[in-house]
Gaussian input, Z-matrix of N, CA and C with variables (Angstrom, degrees):
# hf/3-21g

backbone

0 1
 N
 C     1     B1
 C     2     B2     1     A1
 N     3     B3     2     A2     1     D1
 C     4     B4     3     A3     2     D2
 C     5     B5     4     A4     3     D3
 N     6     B6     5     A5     4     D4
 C     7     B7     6     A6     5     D5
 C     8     B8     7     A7     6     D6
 N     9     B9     8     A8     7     D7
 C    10    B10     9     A9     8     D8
 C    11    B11    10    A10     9     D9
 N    12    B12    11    A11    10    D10
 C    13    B13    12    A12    11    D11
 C    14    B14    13    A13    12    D12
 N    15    B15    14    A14    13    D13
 C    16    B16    15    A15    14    D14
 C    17    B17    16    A16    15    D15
 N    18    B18    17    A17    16    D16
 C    19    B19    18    A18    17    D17
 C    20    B20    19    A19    18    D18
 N    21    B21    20    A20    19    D19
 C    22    B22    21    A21    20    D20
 C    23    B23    22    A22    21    D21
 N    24    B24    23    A23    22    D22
 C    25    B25    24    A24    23    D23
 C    26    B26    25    A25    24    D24
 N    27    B27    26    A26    25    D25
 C    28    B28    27    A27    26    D26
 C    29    B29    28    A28    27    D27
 N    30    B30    29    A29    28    D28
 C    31    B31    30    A30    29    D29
 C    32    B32    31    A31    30    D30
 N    33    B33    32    A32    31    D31
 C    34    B34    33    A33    32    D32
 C    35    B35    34    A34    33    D33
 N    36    B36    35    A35    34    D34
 C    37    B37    36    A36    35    D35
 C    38    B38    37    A37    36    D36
 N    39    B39    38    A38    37    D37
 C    40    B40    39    A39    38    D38
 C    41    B41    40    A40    39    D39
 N    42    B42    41    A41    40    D40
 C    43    B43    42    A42    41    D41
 C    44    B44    43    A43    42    D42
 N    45    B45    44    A44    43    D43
 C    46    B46    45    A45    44    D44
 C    47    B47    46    A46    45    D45
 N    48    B48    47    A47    46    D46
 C    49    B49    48    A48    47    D47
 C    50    B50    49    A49    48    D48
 N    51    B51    50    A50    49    D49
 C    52    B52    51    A51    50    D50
 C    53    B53    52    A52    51    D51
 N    54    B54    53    A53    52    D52
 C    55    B55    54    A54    53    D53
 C    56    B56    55    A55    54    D54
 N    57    B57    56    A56    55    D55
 C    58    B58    57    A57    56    D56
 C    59    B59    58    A58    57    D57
 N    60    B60    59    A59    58    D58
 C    61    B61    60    A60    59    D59
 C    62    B62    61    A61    60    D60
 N    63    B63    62    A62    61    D61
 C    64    B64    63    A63    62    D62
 C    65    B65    64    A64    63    D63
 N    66    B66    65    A65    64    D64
 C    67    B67    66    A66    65    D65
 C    68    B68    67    A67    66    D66
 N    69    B69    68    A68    67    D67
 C    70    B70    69    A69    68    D68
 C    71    B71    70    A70    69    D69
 N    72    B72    71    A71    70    D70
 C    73    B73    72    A72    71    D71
 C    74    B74    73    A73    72    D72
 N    75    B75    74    A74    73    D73
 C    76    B76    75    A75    74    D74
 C    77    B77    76    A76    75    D75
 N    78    B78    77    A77    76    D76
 C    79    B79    78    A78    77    D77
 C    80    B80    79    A79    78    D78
 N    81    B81    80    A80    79    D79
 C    82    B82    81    A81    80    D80
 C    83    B83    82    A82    81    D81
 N    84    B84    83    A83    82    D82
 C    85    B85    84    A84    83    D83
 C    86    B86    85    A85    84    D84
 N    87    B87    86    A86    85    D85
 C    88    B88    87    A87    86    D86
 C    89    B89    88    A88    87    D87
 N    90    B90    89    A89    88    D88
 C    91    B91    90    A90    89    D89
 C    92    B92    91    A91    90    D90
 N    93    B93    92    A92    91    D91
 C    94    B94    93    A93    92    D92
 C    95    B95    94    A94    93    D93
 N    96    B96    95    A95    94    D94
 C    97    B97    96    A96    95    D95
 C    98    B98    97    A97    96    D96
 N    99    B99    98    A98    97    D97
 C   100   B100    99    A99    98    D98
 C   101   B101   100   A100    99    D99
 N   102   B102   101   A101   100   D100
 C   103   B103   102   A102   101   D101
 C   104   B104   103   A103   102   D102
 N   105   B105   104   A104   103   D103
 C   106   B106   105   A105   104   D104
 C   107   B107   106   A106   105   D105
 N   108   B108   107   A107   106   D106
 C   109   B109   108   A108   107   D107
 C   110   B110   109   A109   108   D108
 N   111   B111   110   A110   109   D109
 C   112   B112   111   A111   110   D110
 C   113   B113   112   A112   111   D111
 N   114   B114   113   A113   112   D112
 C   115   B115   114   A114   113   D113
 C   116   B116   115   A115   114   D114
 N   117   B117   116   A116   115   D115
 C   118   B118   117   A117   116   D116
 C   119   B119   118   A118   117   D117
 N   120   B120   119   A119   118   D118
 C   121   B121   120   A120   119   D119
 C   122   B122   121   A121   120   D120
 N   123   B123   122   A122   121   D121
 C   124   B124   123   A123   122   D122
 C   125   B125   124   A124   123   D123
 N   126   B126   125   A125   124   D124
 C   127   B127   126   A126   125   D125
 C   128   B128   127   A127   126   D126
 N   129   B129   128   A128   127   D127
 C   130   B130   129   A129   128   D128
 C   131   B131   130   A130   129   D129
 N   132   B132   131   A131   130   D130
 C   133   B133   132   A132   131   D131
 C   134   B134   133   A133   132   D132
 N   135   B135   134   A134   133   D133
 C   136   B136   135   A135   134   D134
 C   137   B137   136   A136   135   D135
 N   138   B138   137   A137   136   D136
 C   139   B139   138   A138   137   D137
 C   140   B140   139   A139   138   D138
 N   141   B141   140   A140   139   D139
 C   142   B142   141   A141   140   D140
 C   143   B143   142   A142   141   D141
 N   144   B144   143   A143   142   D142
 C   145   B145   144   A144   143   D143
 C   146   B146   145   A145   144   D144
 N   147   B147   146   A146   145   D145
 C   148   B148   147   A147   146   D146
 C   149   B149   148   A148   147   D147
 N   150   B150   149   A149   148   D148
 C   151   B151   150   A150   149   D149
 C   152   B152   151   A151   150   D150

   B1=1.4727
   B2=1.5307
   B3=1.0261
   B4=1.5625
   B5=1.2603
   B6=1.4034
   B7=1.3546
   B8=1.8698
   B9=0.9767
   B10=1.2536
   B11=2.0405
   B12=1.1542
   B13=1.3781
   B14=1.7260
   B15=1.0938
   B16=1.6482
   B17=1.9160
   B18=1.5905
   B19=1.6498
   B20=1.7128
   B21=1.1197
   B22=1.5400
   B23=1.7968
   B24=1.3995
   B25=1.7260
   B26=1.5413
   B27=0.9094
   B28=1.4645
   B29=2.0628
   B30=0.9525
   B31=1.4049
   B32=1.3583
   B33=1.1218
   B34=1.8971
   B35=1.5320
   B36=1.6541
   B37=1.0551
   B38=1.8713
   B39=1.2231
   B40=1.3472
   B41=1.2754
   B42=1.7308
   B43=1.7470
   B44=1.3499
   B45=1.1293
   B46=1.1428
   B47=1.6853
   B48=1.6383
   B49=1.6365
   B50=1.6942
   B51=1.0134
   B52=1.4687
   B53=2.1126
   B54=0.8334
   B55=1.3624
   B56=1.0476
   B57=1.7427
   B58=1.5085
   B59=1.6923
   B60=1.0678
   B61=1.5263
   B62=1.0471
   B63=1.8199
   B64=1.2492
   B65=2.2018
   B66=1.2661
   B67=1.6435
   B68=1.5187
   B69=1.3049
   B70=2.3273
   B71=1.3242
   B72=1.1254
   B73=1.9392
   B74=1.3954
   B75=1.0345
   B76=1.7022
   B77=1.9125
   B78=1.0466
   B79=1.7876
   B80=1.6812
   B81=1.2021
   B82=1.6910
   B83=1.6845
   B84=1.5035
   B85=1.7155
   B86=1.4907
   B87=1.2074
   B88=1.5264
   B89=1.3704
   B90=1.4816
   B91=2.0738
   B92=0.9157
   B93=1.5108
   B94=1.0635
   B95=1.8167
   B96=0.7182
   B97=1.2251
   B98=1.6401
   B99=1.4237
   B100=0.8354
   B101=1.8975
   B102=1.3489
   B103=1.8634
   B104=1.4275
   B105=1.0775
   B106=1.5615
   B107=1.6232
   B108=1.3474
   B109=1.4422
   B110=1.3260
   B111=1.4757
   B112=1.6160
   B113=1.2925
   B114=1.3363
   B115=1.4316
   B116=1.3411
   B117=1.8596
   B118=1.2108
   B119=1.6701
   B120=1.2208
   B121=1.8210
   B122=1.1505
   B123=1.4970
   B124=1.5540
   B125=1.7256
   B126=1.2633
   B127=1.0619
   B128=1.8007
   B129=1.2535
   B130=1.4021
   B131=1.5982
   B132=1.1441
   B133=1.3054
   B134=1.6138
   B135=1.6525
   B136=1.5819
   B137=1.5883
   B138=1.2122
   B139=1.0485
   B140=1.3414
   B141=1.2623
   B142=1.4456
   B143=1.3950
   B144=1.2817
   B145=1.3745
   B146=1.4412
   B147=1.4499
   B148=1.6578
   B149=1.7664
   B150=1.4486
   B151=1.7571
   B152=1.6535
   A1=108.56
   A2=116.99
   A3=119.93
   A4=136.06
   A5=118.88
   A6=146.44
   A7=92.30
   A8=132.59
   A9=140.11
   A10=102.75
   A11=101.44
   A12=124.72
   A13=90.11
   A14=119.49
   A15=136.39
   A16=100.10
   A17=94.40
   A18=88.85
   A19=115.70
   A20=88.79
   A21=94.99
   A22=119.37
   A23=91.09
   A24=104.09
   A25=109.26
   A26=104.61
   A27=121.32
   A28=116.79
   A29=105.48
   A30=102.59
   A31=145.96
   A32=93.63
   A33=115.77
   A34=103.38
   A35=138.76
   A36=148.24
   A37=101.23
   A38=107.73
   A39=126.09
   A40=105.64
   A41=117.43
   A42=130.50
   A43=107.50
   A44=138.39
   A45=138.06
   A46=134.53
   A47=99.90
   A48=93.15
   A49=94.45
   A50=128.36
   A51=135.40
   A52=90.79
   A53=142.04
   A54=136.24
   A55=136.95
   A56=106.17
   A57=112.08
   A58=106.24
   A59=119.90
   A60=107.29
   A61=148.58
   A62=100.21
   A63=122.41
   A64=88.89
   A65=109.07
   A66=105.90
   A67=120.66
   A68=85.92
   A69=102.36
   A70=79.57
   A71=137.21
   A72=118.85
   A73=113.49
   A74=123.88
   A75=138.40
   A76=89.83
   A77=88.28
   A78=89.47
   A79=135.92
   A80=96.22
   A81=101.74
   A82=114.09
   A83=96.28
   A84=100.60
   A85=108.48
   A86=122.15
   A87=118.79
   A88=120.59
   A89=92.57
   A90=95.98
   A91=104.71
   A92=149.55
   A93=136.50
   A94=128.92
   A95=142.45
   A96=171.46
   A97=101.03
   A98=125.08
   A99=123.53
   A100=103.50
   A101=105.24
   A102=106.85
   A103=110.54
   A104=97.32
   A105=94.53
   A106=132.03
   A107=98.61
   A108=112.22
   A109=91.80
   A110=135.66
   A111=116.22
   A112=122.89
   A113=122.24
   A114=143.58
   A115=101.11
   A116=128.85
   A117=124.81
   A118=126.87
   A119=92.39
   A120=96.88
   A121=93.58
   A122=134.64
   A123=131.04
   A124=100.36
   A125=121.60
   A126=125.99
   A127=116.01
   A128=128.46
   A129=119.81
   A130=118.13
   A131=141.57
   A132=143.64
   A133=107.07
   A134=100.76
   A135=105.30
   A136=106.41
   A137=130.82
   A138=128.24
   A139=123.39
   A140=118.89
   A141=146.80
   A142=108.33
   A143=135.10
   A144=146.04
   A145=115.75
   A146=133.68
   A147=139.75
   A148=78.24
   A149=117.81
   A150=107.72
   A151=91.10
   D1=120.84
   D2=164.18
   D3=-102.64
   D4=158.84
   D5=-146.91
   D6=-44.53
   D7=-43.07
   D8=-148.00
   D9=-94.98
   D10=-23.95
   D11=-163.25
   D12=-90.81
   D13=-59.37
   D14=-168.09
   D15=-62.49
   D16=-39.75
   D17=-178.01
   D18=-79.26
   D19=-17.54
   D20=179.94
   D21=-78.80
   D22=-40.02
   D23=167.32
   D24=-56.40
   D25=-56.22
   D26=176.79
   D27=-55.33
   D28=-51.26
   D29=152.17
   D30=-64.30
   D31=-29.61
   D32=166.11
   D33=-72.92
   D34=-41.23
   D35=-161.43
   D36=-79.49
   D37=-47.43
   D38=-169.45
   D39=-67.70
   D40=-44.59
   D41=177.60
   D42=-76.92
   D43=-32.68
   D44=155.22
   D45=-53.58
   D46=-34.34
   D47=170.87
   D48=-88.24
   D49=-47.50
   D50=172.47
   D51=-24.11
   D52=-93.84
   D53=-176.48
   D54=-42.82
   D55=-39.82
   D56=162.83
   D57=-64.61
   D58=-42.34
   D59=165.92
   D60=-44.98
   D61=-39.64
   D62=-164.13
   D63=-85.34
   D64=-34.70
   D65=175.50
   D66=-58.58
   D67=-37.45
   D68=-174.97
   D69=-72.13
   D70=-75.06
   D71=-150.21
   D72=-69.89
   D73=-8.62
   D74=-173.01
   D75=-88.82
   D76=-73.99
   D77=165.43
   D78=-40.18
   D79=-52.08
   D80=168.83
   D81=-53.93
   D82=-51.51
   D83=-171.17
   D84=-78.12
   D85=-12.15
   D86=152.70
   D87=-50.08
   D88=-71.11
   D89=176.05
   D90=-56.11
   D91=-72.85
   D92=143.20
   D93=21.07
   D94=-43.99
   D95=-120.40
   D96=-145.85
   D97=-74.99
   D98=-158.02
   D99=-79.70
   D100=-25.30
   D101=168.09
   D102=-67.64
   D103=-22.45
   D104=170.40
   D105=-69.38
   D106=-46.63
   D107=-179.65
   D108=-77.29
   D109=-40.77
   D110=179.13
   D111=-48.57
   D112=-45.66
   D113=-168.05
   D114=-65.90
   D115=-60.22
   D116=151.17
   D117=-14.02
   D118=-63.05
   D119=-169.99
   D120=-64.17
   D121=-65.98
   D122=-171.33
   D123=-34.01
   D124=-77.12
   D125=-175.72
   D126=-39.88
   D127=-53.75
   D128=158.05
   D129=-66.74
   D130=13.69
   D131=167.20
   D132=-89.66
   D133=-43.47
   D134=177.69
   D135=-68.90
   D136=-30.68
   D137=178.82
   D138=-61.36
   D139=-48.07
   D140=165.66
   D141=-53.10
   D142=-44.72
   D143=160.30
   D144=-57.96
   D145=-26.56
   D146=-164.79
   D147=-93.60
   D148=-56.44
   D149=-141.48
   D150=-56.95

């Protein structure tokens, strides 16, 4: 295997976690996101329930 072959593996390896990463954090702050707005509604439901 040569020098040119190894850098290329190696770049493909590097761009590849680079995306799977970039999908997991895109993902987290979704759910993220959406516990949020749940917690919201709960919280204006209780409100709606006191008046």
């Amino acid at each position: 295997m040569n020098v040119l072959t190894q850098l290329l593996l190696g770049l493909g390896a590097l761009t590849l976690i680079a995306v799977v990463g970039t999908f997991v954090g895109i993902t987290m702050a979704t759910i993220d996101d959406i516990i949020a707005e749940r917690e919201q509604e709960r919280e204006r439901s209780k409100w709606r329930t006191k008046k």
